[in-house]
VEXVEXPA-847916 format. One record per atom (N, C-alpha, C): residue in one letter; y, z, x. Coordinates in steps of 0.02 Angstrom, whole numbers, padded with zeros to 5 digits, always signed. Atoms other than C-alpha are relative to their C-alpha. Layout:
residues N
AYZX ...
//
This chain:
residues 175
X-00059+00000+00042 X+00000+00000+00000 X+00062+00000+00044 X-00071+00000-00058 X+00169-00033+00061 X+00030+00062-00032 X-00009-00057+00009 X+00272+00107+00097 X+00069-00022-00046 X-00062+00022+00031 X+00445+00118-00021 X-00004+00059-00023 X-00029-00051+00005 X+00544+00257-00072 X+00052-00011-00069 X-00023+00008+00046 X+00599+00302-00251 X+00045+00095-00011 X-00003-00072-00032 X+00732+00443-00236 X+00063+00012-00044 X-00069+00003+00058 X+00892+00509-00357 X+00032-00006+00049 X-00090-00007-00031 X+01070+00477-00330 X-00003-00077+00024 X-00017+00065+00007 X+01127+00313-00291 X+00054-00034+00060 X-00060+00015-00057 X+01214+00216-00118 X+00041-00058-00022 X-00029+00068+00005 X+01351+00118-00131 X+00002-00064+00040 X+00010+00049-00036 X+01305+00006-00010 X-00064-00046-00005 X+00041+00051+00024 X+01161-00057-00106 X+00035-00073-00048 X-00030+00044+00029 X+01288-00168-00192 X+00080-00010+00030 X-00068+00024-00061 X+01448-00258-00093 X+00057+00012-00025 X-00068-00026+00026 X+01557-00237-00233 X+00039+00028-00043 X-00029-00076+00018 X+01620-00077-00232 X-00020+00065-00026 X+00023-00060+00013 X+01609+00089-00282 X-00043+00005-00075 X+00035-00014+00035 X+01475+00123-00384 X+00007+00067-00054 X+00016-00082+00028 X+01441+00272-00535 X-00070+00024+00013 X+00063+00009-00017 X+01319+00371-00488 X-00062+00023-00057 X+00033+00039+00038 X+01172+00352-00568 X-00051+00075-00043 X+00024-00072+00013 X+01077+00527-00663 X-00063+00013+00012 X+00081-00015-00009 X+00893+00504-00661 X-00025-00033+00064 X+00036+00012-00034 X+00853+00385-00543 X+00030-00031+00045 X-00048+00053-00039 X+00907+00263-00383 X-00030-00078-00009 X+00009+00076+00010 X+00893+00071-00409 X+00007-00009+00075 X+00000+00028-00063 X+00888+00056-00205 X-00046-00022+00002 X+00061+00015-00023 X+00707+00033-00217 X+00008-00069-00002 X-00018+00057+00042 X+00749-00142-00312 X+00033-00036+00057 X-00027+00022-00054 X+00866-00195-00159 X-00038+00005+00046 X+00047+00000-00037 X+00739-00146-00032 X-00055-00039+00009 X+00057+00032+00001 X+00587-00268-00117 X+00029-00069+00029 X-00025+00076-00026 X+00580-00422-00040 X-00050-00064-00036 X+00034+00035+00060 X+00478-00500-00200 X+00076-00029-00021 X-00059+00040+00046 X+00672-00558-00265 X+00072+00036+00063 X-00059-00026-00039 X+00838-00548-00196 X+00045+00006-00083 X-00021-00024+00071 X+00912-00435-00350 X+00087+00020-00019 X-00071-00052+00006 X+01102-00414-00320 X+00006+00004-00065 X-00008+00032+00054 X+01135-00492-00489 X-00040+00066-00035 X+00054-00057+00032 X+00979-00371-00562 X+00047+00072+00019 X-00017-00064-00020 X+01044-00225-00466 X+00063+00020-00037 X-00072+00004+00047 X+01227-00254-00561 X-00029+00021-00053 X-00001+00000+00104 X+01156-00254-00742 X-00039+00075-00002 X+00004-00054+00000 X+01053-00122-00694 X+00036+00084-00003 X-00062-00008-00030 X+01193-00031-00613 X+00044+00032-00056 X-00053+00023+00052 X+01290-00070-00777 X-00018+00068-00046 X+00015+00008+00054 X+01167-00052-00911 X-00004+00108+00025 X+00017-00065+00018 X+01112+00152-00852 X+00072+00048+00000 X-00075-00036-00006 X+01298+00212-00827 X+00056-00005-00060 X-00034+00035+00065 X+01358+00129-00984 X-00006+00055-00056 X-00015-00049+00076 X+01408+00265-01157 X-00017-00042-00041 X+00003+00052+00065 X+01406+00106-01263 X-00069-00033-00001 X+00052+00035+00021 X+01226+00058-01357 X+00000-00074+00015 X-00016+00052-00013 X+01281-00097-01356 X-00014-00028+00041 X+00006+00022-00053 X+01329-00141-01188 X-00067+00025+00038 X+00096-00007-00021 X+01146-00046-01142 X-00030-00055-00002 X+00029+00051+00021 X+01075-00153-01242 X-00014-00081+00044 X-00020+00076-00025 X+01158-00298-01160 X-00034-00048+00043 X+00020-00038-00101 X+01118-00250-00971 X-00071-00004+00009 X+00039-00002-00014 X+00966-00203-01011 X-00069-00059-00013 X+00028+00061+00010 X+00925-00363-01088 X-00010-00076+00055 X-00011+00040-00051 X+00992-00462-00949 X-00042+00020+00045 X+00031-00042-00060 X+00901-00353-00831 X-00081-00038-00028 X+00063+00001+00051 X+00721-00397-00938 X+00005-00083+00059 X-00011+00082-00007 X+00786-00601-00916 X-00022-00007+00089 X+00008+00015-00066 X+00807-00584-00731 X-00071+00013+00016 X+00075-00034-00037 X+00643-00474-00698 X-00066-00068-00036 X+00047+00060+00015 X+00549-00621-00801 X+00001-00060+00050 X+00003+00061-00027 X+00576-00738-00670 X-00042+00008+00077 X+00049-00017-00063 X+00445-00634-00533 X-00063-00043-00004 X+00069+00022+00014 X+00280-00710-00536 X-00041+00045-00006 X+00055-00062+00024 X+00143-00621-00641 X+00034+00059-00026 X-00023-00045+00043 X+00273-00522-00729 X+00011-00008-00077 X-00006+00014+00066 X+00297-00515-00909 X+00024+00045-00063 X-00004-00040+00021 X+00368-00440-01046 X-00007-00022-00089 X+00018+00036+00050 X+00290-00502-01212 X+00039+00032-00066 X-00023-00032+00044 X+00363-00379-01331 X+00096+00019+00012 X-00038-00016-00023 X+00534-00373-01276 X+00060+00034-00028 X-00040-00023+00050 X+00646-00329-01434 X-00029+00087+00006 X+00017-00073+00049 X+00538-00180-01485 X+00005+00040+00090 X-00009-00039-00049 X+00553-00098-01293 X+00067+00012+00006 X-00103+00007+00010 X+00745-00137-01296 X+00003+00056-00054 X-00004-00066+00040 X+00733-00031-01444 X-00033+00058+00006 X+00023-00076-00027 X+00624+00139-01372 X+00028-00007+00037 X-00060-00007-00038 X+00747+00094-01236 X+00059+00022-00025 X-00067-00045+00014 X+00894+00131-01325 X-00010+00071-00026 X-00019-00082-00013 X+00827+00300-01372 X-00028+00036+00047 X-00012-00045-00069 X+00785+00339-01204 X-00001-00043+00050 X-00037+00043-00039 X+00899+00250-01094 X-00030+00036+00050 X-00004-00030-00056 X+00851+00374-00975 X-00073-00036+00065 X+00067+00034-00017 X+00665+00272-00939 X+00027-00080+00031 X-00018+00067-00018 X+00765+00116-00889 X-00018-00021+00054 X-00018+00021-00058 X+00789+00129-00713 X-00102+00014+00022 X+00045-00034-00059 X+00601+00221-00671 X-00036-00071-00036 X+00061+00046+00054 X+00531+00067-00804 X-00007-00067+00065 X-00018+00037-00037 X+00595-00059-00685 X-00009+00001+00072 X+00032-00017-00070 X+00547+00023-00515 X-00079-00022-00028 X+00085+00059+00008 X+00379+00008-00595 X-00039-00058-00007 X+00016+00067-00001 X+00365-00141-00648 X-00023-00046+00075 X-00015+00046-00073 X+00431-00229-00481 X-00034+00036+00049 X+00058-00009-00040 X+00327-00098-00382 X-00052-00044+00000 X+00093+00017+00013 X+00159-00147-00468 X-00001-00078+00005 X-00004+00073-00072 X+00207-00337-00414 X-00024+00027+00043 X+00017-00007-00072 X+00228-00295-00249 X-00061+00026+00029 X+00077-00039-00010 X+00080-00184-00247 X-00079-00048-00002 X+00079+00023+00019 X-00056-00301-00331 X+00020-00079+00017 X-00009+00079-00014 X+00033-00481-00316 X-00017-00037-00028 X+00023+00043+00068 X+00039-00627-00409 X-00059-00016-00021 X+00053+00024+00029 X-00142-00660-00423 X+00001+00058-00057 X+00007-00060+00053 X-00121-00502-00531 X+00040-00001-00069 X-00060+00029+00069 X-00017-00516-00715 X+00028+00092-00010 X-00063-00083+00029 X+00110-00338-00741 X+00046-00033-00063 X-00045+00007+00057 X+00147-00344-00923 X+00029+00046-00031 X-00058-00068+00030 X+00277-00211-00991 X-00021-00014-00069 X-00001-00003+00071 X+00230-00174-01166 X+00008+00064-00031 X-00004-00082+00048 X+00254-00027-01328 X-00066+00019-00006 X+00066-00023+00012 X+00087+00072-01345 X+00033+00024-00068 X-00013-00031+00076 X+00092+00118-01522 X-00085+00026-00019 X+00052-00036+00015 X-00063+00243-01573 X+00005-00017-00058 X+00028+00030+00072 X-00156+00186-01731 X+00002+00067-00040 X-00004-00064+00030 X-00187+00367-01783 X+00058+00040-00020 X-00071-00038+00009 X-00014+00452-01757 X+00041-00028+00012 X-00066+00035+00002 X+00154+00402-01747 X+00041+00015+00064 X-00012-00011-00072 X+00163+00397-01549 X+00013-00078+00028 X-00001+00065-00044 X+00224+00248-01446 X+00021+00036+00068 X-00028+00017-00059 X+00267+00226-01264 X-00014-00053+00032 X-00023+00045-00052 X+00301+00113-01140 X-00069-00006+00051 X+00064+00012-00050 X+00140+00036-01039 X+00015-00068+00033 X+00004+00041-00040 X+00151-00060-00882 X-00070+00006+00030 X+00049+00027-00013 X-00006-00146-00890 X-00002-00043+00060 X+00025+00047-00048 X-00090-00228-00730 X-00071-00019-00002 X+00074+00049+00035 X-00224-00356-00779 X-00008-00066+00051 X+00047+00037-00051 X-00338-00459-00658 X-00053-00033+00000 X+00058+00024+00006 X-00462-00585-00655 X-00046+00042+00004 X+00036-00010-00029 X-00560-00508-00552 X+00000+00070+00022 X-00037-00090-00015 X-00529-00287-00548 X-00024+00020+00068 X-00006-00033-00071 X-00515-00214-00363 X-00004+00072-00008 X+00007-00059+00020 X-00617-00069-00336 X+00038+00060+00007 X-00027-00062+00015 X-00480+00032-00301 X+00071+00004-00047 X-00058+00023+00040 X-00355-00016-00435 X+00021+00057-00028 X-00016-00054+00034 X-00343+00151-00515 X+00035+00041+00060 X-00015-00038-00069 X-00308+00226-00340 X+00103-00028+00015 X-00042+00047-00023 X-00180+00094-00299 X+00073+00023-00087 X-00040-00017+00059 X-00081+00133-00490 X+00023+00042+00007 X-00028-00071+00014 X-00080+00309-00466 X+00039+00022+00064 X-00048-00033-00026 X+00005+00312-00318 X+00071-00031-00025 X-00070+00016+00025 X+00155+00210-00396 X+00033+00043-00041 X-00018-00039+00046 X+00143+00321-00530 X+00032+00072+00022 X-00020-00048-00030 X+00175+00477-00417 X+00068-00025+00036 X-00075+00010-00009 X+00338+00400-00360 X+00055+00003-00060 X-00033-00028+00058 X+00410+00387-00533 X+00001+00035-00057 X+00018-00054+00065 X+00330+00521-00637 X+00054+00050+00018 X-00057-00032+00010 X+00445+00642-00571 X+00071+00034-00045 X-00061+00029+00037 X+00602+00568-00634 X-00009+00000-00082 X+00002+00004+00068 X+00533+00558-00796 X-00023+00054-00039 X+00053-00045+00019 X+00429+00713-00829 X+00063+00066-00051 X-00052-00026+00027 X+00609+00795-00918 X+00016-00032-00069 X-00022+00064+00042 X+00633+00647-01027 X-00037+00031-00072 X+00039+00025+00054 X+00575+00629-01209 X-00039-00058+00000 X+00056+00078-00005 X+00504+00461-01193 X-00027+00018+00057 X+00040+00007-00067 X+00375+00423-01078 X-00033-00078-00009 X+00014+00073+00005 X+00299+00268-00999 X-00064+00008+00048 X+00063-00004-00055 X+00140+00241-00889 X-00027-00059+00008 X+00035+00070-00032 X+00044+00105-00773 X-00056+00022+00003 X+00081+00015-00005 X-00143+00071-00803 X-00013-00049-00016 X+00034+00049+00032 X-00260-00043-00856 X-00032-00006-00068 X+00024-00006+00047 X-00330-00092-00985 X-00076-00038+00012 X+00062+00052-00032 X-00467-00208-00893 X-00024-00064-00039 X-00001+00058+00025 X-00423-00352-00982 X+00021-00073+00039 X-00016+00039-00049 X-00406-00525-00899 X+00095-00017-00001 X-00074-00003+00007 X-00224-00580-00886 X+00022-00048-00062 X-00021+00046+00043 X-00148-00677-01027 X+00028-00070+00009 X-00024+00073-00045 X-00103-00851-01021 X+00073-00012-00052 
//
């Protein structure tokens, strides 16, 4: 696994221009650090969308942010309205949703598919946020390999109301 560092508080020198707000839950440096995308553009909306009071402009940011991250290979985000919406009531899952994501790229690589979707429980009236990683072919240490991503941004989130999590489901990837 490559090494990368997911850490609060926020440098202004991850972005050229200018002073940044800083940021409450989490740092978007990791995002500047991958070398899967060159994210200034991402890192802005990001940037934007978690510092932002106005639903709205969340909304906006975090939509733009979605658009850009669709353009990794083997990423995906099939459901994208209804996350935008458990996103707006917990903005606070934005920034660690998005380290995950673009980790579990980097981690498994495009032969691999990372699809962001809502878990919604049939029984009770529970959803969250699942960053699925789905593979032809499953690598016996895939559970190993998840859970350490997951120990970088459980942290950050373990305060929150919402919650989100990366596993499998051991399904092949979607076409």
């Amino acid at each position: 696994m490559k090494s990368r560092t997911f850490t609060p508080g926020f440098s202004n020198e991850t972005i050229n221009s200018g002073p940044q707000p800083q940021l409450k839950k989490a740092s978007i440096k990791i995002i500047d650090d991958l070398n899967i995308i060159s994210g200034h553009e991402l890192i802005k909306c990001i940037v934007a969308a978690e510092s932002s009071k106005d639903n709205r402009d969340f909304r906006s940011l975090a939509e733009q942010s979605f658009d850009e991250l669709k353009n990794i290979p083997g990423l995906r985000f099939p459901e994208k309205d209804e996350l935008l919406d458990y996103l707006d009531e917990y903005k606070e899952l934005f920034t660690p949703l998005v380290f995950a994501a673009v980790a579990s790229v980097e981690e498994f690589g495009t032969s691999s598919q990372i699809s962001v979707e809502l878990y919604r429980d049939p029984e009770i009236y529970d959803r969250y946020i699942v960053v699925y990683v789905r593979q032809y072919s499953y690598d016996d240490d895939i559970m190993d390999r998840i859970d350490m991503i997951c120990n970088e941004y459980e942290k950050y989130i373990s305060d929150t109301d919402g919650w989100m999590m990366i596993t499998t489901d051991f399904k092949p990837p979607a076409d």
